[in-house]
C-alpha positions in Angstrom: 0.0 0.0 0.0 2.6 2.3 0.7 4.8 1.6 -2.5 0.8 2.3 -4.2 1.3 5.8 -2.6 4.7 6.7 -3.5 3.7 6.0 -6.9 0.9 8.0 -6.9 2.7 10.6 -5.5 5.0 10.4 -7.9 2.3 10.1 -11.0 1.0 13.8 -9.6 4.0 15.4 -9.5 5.6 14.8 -12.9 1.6 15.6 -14.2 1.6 18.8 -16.0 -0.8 21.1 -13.5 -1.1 25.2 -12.8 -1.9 23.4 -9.2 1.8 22.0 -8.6 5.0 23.6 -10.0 6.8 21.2 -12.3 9.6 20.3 -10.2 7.6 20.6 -7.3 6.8 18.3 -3.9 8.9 15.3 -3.5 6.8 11.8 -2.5 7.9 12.9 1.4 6.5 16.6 1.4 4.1 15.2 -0.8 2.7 12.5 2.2 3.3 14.8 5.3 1.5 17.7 3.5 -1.8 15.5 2.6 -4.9 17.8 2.1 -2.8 21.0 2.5 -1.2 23.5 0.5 2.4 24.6 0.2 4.4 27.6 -1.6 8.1 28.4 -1.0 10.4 30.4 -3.2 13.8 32.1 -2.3 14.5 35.7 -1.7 14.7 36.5 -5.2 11.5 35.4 -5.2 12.2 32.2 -7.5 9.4 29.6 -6.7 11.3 26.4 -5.7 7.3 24.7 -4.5 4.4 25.7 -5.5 1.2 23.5 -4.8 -2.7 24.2 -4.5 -1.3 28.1 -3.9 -4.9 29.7 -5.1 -7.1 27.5 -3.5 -8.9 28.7 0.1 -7.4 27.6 3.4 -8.4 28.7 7.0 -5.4 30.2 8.1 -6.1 30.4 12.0 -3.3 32.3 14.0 -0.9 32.7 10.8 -3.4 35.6 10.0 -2.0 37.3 12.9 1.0 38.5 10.4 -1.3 40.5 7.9 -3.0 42.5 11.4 0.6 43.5 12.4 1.3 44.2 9.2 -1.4 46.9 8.8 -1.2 48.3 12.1 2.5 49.0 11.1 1.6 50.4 7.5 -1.8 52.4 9.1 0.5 54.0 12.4 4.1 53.3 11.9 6.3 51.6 14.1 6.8 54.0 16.5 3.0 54.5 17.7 2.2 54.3 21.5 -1.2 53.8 22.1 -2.4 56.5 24.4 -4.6 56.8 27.7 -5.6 60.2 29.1 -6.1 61.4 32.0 -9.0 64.8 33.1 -9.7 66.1 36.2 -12.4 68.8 36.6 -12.6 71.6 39.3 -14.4 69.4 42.4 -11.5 67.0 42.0 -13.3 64.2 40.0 -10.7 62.1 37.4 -11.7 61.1 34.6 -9.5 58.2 32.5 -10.3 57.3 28.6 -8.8 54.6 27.1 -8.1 53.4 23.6 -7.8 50.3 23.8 -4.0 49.8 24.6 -3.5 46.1 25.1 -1.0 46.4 27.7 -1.6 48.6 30.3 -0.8 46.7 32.6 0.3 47.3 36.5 3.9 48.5 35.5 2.5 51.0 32.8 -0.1 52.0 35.5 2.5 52.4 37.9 4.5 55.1 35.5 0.7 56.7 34.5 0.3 57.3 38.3 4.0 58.5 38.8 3.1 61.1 35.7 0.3 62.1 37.4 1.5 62.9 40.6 4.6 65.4 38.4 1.1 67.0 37.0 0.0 68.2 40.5 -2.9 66.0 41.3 -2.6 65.5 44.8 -6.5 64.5 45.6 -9.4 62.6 43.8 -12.4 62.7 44.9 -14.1 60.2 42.4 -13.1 58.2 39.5 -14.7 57.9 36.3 -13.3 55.4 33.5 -14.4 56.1 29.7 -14.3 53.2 27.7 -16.7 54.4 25.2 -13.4 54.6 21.8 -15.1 50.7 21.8 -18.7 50.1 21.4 -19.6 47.4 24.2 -19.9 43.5 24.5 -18.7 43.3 21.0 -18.5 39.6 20.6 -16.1 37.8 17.9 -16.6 35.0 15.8 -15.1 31.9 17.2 -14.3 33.9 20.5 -15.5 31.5 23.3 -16.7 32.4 26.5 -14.5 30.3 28.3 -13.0 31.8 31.2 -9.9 31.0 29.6 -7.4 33.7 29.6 -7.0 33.7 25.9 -11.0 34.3 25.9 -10.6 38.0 27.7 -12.9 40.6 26.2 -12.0 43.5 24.5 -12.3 46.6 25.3 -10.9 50.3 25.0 -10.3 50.7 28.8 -8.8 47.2 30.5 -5.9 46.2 32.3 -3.7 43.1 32.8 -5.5 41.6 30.0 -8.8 41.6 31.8 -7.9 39.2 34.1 -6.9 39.1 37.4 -3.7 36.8 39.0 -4.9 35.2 42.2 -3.5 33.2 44.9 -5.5 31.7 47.6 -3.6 30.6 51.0 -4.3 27.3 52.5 -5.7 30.0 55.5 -7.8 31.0 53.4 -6.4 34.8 52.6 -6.4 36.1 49.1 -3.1 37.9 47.9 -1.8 38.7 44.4 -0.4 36.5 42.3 2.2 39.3 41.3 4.2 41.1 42.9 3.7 44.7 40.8 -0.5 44.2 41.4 -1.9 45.1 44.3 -4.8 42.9 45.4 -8.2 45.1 45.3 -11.8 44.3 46.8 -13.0 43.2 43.5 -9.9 40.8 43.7 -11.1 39.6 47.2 -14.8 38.9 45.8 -13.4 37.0 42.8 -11.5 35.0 44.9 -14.3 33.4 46.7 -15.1 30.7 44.9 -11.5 29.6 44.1 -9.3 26.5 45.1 -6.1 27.2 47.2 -3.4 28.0 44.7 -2.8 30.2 41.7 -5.4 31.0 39.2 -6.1 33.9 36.7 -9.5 34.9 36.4 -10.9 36.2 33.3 -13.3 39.1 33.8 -14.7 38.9 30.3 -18.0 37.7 32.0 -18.4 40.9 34.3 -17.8 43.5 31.9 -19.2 46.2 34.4 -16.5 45.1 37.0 -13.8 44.8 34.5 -13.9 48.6 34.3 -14.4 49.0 38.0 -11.5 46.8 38.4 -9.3 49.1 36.5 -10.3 51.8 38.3 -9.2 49.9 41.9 -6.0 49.4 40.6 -5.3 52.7 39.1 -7.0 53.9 43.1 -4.5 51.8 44.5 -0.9 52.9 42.5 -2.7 56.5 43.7 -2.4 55.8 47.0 0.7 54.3 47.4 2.4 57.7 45.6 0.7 60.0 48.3 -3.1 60.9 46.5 -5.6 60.9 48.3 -8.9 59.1 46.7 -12.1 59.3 48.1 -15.6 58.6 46.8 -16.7 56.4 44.1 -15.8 54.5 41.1 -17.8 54.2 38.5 -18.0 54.3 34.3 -19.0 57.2 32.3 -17.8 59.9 29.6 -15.7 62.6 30.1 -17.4 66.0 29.6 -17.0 67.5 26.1 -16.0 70.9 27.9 -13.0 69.0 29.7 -8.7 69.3 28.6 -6.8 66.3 29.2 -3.9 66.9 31.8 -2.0 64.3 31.0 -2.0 61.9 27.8 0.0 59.0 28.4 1.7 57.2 25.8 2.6 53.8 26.6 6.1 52.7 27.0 5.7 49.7 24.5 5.3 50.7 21.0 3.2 49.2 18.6 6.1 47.2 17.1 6.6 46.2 20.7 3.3 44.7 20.5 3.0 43.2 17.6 6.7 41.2 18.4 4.7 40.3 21.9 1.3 39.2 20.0 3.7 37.1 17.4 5.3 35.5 20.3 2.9 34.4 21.9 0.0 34.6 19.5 -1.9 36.9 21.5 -5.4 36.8 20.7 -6.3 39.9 22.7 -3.5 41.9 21.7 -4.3 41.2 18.0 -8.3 42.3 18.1 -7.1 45.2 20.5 -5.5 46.6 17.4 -7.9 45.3 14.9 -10.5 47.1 17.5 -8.1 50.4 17.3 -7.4 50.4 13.6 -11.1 50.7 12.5 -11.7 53.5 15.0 -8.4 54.5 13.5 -10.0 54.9 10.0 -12.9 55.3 10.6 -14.2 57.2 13.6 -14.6 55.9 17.2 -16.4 53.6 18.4 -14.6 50.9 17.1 -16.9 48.1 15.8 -16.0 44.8 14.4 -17.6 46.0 11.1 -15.3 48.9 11.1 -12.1 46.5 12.1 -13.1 44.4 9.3 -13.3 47.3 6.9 -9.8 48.8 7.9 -8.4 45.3 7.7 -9.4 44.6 4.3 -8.8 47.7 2.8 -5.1 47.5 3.8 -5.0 44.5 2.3 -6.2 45.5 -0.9 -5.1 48.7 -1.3 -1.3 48.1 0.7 -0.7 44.4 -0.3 -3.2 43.8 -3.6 -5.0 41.1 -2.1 -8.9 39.8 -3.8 -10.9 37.4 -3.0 -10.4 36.3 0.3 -12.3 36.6 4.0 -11.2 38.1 7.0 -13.7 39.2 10.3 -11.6 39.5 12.9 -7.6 39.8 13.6 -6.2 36.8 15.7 -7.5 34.0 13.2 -10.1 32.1 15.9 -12.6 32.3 13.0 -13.0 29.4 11.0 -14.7 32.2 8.3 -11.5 33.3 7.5 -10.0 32.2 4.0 -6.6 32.7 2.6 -4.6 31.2 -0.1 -0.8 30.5 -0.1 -0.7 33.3 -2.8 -1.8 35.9 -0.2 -0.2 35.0 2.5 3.6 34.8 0.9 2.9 38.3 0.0 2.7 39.0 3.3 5.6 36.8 4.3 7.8 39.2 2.0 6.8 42.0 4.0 8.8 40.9 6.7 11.7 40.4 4.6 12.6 44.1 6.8 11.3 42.5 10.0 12.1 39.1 10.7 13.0 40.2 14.0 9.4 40.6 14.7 8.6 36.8 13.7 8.7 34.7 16.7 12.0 31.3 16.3 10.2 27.7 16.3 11.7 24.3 16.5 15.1 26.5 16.1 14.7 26.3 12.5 11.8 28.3 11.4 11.3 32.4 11.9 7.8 32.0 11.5 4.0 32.3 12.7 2.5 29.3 13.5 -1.7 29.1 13.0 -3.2 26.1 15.1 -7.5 25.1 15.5 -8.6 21.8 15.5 -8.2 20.4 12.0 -6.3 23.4 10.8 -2.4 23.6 11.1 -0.1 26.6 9.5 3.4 28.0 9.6 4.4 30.7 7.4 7.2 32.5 7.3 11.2 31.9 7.0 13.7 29.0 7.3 18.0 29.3 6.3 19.6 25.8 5.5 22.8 24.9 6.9 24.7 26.6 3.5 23.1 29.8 4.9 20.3 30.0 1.9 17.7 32.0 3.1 13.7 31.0 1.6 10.5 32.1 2.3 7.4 29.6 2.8 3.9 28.8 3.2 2.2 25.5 4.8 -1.2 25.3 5.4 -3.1 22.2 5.9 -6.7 20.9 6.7 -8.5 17.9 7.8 -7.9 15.4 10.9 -4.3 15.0 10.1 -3.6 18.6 10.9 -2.5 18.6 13.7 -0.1 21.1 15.9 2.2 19.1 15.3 2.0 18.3 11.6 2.9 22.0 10.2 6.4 21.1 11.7 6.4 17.9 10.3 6.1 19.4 7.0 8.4 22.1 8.0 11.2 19.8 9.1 10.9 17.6 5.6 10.6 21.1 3.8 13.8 21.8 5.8 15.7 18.4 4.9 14.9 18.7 1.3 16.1 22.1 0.6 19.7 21.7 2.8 20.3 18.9 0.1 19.8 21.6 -3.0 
């Protein structure tokens, strides 16, 4: 049966076909690949494989390369999302975000540490302004698990909406993390919990999601020396109001995007697929306006037609690519392979991985120090995490013996 194979294998590749370049997959990439697709050329752009390259493929987290690539074409490499800071004349402060994925407790700590070089010495109520997103804006394929990677998005949340826990044997709740001070929403989540570590995910309690952000920012307050008093709640800041301070986070958006590569990010990515169609076209951000922002880079920036994209970090199984699309992608990073996360110590490359779906694209250098530029995706039950390497490896193996 297996000889049957090799022969058939063998049979389609010598086959004149537009599908599968002439001296294309050998019997071995041919196998491993199965129902999938492959394109790899060098940097010249010489195709060395080239096989099913126009047909649709889901592309799952691979896509995350074409929103980084945007959101560096759309704001440059140097943008800093921004959060800013009012406070009227009865002391209230009022904080609008825009959706910058990582404010987290050491960004909060330097926001508070501005704020106190501004003067503000007393608060007497915080309001947070999340209104750059519209609410409970729901993705497709985003679950609502309570699994970290499930946090909801939103223009005004930090630590990834979700809160790091620990739970004593006693029964006392601390933070997980040294730089977060535990809050009272912290204590209430922690109720239900087992002794140990565990993040929760607030995506489920949008309302105390902003609260929570507005503890924490009460909290860095308090240990600089302000004094906070009455309530936190959500709201707008008043039309008639000037920011006092704008803060611009310390990570830039290439910062991000190397982050949201590395670790495939889901949040991070819709964050900025959130921000860039507010970006275009006028807060709040929807997901119709992310998907209109998205696909007009990618038709106007890198010439793409004929494909779907509805949302940024590739959970949707509506999104469809071909091999074509993404290499032209994969060029793009020709000038920033530094952002492409190392896998398997051979590949600089972004992996894409749902059940039945398994992609890597990006770049792999042989042993002789050629340098090429590739494409796998794959479909069906043998796609597995693991079989995208698989391919990769054999891909790898045939092209140090050229």
């Amino acid at each position: 049966m297996k000889i049957i194979f090799h022969l058939v294998a063998i049979i389609i590749v010598l086959l004149p076909s537009v599908a599968t370049h002439a001296r294309s997959l050998t019997p071995q990439l041919l196998q491993k690949l199965g129902n999938g697709t492959i394109l790899v050329e060098d940097m010249q752009g010489n195709r060395v494989f080239s096989h099913r390259t126009n047909e649709h493929f889901v592309p799952a987290s691979a896509i995350k390369i074409a929103t980084s690539a945007c959101a560096l074409e759309a704001l440059g490499s140097d943008f800093h999302f921004p959060t800013a800071i009012y406070q009227d004349g009865q002391g209230v402060l009022y904080v609008k975000g825009f959706g910058d994925p990582f404010l987290v407790s050491e960004e909060i700590a330097k926001l508070v540490s501005r704020l106190k070089e501004k003067g503000v010495r007393k608060v007497s109520k915080i309001v947070l302004d999340d209104s750059y997103f519209s609410p409970n804006m729901k993705l497709d394929g985003q679950s609502s698990s309570l699994n970290p990677y499930d946090a909801r998005n939103s223009a005004l949340l930090v630590n990834f909406n979700t809160i790091n826990l620990k739970k004593m044997p006693s029964g006392q709740v601390v933070s997980a993390e040294p730089q977060t001070p535990i809050t009272d929403l912290g204590k209430v989540f922690a109720k239900g919990l087992k002794v140990g570590k565990q993040r929760v995910n607030l995506s489920k309690y949008p309302d105390e999601a902003l609260i929570y952000a507005g503890e924490l920012l009460k909290e860095f307050m308090i240990r600089n020396g302000i004094k906070v008093g009455g309530q936190i709640v959500g709201g707008t800041v008043p039309v008639s109001l000037k920011p006092i301070l704008v803060y611009q986070s310390s990570k830039s958006i290439e910062g991000n995007i190397k982050d949201l590569l590395e670790y495939s990010n889901n949040i991070i990515a819709n964050q900025i697929f959130f921000f860039m169609g507010a970006y275009k076209h006028q807060a709040p951000a929807t997901i119709e306006k992310g998907q209109l922002a998205l696909n007009e880079c990618l038709k106007t920036r890198f010439g793409w037609d004929n494909f779907t994209l509805v949302e940024g970090s590739g959970l949707s199984r509506q999104n469809r690519v071909t091999a074509e699309q993404l290499m032209v992608l994969v060029r793009y990073y020709d000038d920033h392979k530094e952002l492409l996360p190392l896998k398997k110590k051979i590949f600089r490359a972004k992996t894409g991985t749902l059940t039945g779906v398994s992609t890597l694209a990006g770049f792999m250098t042989t042993p002789a120090g050629k340098t090429y530029r590739f494409v796998i995706m794959m479909k069906g039950p043998h796609a597995t995490h693991g079989a995208k390497f698989a391919v990769g490896r054999e891909l790898y193996r045939t092209l140090s013996q050229r």
